[in-house]
C-alpha atoms as an extended CHARMM CRD file, in Angstrom:
* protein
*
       128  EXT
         1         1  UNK       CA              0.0000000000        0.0000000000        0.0000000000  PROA      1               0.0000000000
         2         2  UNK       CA              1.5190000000        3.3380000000       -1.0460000000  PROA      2               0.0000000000
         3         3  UNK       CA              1.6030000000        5.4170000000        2.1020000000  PROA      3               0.0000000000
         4         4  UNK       CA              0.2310000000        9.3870000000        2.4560000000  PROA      4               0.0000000000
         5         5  UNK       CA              3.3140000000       11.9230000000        2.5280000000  PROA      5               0.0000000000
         6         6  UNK       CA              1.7850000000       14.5810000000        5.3150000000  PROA      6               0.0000000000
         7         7  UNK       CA              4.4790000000       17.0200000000        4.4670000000  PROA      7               0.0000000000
         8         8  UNK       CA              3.0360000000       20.2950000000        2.6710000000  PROA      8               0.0000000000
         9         9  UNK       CA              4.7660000000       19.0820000000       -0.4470000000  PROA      9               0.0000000000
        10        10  UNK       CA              3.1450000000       15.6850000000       -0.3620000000  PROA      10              0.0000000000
        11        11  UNK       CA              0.1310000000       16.7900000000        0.6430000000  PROA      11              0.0000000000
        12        12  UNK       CA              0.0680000000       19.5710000000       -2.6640000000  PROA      12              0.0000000000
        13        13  UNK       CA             -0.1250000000       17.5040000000       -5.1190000000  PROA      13              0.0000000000
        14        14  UNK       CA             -3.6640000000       16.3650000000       -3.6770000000  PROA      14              0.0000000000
        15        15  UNK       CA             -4.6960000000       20.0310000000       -3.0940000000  PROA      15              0.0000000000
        16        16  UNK       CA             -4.0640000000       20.5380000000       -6.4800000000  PROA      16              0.0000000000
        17        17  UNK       CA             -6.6190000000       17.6850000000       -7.3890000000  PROA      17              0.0000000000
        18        18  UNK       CA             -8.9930000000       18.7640000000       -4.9710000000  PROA      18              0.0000000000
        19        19  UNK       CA             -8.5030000000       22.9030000000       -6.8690000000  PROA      19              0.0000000000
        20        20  UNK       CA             -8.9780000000       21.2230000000      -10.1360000000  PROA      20              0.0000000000
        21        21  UNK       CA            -11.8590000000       18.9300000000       -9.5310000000  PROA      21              0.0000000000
        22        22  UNK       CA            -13.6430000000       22.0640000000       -7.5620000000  PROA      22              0.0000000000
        23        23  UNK       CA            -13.2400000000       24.3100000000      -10.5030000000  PROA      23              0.0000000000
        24        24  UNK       CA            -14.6560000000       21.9280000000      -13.0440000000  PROA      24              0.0000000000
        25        25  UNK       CA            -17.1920000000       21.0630000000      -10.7190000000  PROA      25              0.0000000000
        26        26  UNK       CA            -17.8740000000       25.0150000000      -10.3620000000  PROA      26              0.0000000000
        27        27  UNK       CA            -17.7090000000       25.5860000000      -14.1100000000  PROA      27              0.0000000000
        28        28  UNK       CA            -20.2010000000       22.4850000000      -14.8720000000  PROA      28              0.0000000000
        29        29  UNK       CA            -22.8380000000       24.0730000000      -12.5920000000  PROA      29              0.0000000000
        30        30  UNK       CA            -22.4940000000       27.3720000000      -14.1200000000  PROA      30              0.0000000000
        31        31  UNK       CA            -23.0180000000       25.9640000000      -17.6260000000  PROA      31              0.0000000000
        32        32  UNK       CA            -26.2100000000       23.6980000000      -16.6750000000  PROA      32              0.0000000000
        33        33  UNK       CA            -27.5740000000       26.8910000000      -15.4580000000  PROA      33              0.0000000000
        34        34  UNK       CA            -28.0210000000       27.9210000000      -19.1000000000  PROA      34              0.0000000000
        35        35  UNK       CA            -30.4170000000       24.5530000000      -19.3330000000  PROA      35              0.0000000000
        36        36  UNK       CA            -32.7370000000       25.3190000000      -16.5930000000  PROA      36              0.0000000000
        37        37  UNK       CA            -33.8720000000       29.2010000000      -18.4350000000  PROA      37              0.0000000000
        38        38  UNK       CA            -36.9560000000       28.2480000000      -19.9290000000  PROA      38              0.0000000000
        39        39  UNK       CA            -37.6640000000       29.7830000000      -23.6570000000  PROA      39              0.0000000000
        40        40  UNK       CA            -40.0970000000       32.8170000000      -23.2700000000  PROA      40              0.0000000000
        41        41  UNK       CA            -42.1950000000       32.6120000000      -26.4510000000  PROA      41              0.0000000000
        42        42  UNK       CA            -41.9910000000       28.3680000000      -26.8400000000  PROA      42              0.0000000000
        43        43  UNK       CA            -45.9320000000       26.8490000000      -27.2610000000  PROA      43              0.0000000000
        44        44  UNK       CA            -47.0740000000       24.8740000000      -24.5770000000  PROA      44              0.0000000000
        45        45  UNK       CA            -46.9750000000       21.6360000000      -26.3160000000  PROA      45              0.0000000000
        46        46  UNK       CA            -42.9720000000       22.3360000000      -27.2680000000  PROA      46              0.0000000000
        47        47  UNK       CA            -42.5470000000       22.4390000000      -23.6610000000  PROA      47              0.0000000000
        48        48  UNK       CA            -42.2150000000       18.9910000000      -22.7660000000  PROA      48              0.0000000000
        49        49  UNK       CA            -38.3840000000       18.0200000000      -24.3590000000  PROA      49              0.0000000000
        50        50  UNK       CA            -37.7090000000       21.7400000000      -22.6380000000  PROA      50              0.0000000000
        51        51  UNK       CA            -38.7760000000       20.2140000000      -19.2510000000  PROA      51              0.0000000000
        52        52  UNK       CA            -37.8630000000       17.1450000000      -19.6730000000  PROA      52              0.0000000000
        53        53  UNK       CA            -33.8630000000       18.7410000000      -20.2240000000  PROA      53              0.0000000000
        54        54  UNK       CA            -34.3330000000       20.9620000000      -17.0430000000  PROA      54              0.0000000000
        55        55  UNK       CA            -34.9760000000       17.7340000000      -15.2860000000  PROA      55              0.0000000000
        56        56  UNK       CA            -31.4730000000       16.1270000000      -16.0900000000  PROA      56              0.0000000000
        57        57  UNK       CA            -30.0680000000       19.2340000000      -15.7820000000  PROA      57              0.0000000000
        58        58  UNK       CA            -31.3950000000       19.9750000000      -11.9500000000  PROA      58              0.0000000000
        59        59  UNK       CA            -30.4740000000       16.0750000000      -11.0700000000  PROA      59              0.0000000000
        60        60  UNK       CA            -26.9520000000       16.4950000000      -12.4090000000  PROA      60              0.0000000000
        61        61  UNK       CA            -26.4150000000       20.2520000000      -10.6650000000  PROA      61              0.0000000000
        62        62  UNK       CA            -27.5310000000       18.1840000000       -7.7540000000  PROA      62              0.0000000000
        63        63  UNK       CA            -24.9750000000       15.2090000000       -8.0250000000  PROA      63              0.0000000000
        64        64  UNK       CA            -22.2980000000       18.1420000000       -8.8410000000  PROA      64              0.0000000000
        65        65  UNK       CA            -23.2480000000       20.3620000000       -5.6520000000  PROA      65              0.0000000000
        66        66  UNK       CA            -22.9180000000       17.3370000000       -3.4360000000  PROA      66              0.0000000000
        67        67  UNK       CA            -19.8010000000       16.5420000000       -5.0040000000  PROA      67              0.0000000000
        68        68  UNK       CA            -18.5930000000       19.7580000000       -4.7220000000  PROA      68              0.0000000000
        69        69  UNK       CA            -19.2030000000       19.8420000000       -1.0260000000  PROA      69              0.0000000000
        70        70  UNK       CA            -17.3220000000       16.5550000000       -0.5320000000  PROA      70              0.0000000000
        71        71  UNK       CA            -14.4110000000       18.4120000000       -2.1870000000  PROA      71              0.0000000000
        72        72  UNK       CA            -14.6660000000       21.4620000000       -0.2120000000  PROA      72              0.0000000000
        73        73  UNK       CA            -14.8500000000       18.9660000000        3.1770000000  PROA      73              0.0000000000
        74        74  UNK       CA            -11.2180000000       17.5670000000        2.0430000000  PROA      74              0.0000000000
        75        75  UNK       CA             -9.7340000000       20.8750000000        1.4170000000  PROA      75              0.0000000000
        76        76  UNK       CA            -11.1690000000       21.8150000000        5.1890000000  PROA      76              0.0000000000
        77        77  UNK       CA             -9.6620000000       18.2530000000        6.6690000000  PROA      77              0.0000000000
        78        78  UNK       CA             -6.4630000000       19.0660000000        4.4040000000  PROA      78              0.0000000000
        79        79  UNK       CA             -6.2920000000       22.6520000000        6.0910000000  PROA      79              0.0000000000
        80        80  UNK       CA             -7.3690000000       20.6070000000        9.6400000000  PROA      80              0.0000000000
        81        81  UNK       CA             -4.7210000000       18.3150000000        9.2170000000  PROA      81              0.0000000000
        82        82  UNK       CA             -7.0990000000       15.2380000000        9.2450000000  PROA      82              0.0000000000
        83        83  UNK       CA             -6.7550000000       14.6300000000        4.9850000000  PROA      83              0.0000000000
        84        84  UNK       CA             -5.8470000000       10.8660000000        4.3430000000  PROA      84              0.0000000000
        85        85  UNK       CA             -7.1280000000        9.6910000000        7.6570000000  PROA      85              0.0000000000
        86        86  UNK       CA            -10.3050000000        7.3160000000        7.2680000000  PROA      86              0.0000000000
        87        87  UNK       CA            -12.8820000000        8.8320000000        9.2960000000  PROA      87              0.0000000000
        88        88  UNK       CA            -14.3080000000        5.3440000000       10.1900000000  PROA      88              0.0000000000
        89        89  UNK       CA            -11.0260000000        3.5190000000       11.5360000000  PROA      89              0.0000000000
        90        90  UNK       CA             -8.5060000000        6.6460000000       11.5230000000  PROA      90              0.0000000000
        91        91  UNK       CA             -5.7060000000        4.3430000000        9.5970000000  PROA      91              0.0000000000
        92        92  UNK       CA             -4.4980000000        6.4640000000        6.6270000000  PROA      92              0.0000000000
        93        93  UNK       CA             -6.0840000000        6.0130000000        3.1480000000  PROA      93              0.0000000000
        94        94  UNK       CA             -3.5660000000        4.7520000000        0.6810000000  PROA      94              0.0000000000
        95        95  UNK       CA             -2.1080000000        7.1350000000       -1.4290000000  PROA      95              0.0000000000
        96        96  UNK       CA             -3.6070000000        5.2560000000       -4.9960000000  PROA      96              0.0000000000
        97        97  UNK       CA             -7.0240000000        5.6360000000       -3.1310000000  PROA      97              0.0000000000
        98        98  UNK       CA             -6.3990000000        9.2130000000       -2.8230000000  PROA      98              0.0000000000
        99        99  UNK       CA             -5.0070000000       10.1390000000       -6.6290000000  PROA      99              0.0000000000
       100       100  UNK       CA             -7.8450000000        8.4740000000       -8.0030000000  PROA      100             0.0000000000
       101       101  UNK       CA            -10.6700000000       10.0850000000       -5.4070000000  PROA      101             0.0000000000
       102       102  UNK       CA             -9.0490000000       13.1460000000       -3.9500000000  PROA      102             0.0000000000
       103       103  UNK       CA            -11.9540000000       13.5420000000       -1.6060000000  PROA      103             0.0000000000
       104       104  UNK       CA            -12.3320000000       10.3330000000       -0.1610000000  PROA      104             0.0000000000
       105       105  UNK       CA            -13.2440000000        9.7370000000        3.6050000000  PROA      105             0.0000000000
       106       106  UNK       CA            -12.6110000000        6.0950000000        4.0920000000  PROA      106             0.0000000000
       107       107  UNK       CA            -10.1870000000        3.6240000000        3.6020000000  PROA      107             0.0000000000
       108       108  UNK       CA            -11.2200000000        1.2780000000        1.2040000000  PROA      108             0.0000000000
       109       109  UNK       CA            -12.2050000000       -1.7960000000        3.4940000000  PROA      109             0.0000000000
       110       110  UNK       CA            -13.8660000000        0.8210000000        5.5740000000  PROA      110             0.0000000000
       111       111  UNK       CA            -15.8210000000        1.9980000000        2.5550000000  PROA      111             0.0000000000
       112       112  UNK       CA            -16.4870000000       -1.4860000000        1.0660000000  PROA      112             0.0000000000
       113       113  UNK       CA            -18.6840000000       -2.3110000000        4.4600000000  PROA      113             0.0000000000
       114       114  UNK       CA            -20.4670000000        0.8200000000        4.2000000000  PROA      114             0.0000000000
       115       115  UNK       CA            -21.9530000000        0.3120000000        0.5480000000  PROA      115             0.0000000000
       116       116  UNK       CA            -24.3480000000       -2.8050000000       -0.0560000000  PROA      116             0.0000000000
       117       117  UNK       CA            -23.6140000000       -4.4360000000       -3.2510000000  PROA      117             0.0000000000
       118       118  UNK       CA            -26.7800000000       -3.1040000000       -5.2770000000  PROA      118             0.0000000000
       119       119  UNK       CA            -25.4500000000        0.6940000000       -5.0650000000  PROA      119             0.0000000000
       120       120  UNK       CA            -25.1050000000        2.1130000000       -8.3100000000  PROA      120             0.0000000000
       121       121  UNK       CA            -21.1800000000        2.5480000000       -9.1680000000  PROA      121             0.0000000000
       122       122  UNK       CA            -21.5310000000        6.3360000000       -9.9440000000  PROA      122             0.0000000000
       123       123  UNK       CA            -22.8450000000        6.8020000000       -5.8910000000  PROA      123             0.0000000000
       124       124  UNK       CA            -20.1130000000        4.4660000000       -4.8480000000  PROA      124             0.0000000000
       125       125  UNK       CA            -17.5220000000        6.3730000000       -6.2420000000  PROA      125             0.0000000000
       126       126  UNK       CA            -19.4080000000       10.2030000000       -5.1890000000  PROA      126             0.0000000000
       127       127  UNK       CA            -20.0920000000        8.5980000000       -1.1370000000  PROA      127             0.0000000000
       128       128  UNK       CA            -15.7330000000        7.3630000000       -1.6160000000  PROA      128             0.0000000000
């Protein structure tokens, strides 16, 4: 298992995930925003692909927000010096757990007993 570096260098290289990943995640919800404006002089019965678009749109701003609050949480624990500790056991989350979810609050066996095996793969990976 590839160990956490706590030193401010180690730990930047993770910041700089969690930056990155918070300003697409920023960005994304800006540009859905465009989706949900409804067109002014649209028929009623051209309405329903129009809704039917503000729909995804409002369910994928809301995976993105949450998201985007799991990212903000590291950057806190990061500033708290708790980042890399798994908030279930408090062993350190392995460093490949970390590059490929930044935001992560478990260790991976920690995780793997929170999530029963019919969760949808997307939610596994926005709960990591």
């Amino acid at each position: 298992m590839k160990t956490l570096d706590r030193s401010p260098n180690g730990l930047e290289k993770y910041r700089n995930l969690l930056i990155s990943k918070r300003s697409e995640l920023t960005s994304s919800l800006r540009a859905k925003l465009e989706t949900l404006a409804a067109p002014d002089n649209a028929a009623p019965e051209d309405l329903a692909p129009v809704y039917h678009d503000q729909f995804v749109a409002l369910q994928l701003n809301h995976f993105d927000s949450m998201q985007l609050k799991m990212v903000d949480s590291a950057l806190d624990r990061m500033d708290g010096g708790k980042y890399g500790l798994c908030a279930d056991c408090g062993e350190s989350i392995s460093g490949k757990r970390l590059e490929a979810i930044p935001w992560a609050v478990r260790c991976v066996s920690c995780q793997e007993r929170r999530i029963p095996a019919r969760e949808s793969p997307q939610w596994v990976e926005l709960v990591a």
